[in-house]
C-alpha positions in Angstrom: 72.2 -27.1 -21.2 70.0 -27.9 -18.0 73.0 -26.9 -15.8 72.6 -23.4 -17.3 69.3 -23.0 -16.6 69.4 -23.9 -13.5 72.1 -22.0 -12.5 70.1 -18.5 -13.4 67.8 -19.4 -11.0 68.1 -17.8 -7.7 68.2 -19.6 -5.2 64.9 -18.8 -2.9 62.9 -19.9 -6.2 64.5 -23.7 -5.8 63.2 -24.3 -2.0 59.4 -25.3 -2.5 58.4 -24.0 0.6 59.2 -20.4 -0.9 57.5 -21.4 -3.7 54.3 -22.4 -1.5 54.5 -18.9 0.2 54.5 -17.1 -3.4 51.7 -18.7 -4.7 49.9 -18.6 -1.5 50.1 -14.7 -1.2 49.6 -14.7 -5.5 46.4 -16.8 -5.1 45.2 -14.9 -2.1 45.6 -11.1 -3.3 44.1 -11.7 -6.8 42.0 -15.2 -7.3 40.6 -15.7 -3.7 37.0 -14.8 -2.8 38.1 -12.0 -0.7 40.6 -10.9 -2.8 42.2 -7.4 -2.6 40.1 -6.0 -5.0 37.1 -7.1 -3.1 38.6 -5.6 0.2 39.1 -2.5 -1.4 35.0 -2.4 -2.9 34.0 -3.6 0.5 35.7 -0.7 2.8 34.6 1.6 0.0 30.4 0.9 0.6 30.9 0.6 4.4 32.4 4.5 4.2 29.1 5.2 1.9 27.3 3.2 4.8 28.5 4.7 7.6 27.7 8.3 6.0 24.2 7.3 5.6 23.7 6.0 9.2 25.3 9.3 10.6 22.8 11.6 8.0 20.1 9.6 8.8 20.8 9.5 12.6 21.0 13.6 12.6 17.6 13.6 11.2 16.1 11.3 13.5 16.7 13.5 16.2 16.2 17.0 14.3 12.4 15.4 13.8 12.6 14.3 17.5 13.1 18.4 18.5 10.0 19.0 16.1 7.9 16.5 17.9 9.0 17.7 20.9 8.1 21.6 20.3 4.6 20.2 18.7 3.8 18.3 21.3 4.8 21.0 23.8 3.6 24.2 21.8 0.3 24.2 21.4 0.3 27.8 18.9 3.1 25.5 17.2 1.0 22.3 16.9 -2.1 24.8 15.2 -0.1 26.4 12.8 1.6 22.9 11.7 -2.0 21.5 11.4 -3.1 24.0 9.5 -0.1 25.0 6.9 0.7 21.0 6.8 -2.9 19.2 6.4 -5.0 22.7 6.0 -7.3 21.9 8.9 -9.8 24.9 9.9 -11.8 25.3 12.8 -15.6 25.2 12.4 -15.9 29.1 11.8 -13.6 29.3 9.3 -13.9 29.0 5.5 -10.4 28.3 3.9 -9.0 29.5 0.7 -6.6 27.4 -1.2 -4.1 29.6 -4.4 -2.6 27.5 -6.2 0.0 28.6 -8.6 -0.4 27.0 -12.5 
């Protein structure tokens, strides 16, 4: 009855090293800290990341040109002052409307 059994088996499945490789490449795509799975998550959130760093980056220098025209622009650098922190000059009275 043994003889049977052992005949159904092929034959890559009765050299151990084989059997090594299998469970080598078994344990490494699903049990193994870095796992597949994990890869997959990981290459997912740097994507996210990268998106952030090039948004991020664009702003940087959009507010860069801003600074740049303020500090250039002196009409520009009043009419920020005044619409941004509502400063006056000494003649002036200034009128807040505020919607309810």
């Amino acid at each position: 009855m043994v003889e049977n059994i052992t005949g159904k088996i092929p034959p890559y499945l009765k050299n151990r090293y084989s059997i090594v490789v299998l469970f080598f490449f078994v344990w490494m795509l699903f049990f193994d800290q870095n796992d597949i799975i994990t890869q997959i998550k990981l290459k997912k959130r740097l994507n996210k990341i990268e998106k952030q760093k090039e948004y991020y980056n664009k702003e940087i220098n959009r507010t860069q040109n801003e600074l740049d025209n303020l500090l250039n622009d002196d009409a520009k650098l009043e009419k920020f002052a005044r619409e941004k922190y509502l400063m006056k000059k000494k003649d002036e009275d200034l009128f807040i409307i505020t919607n309810e």
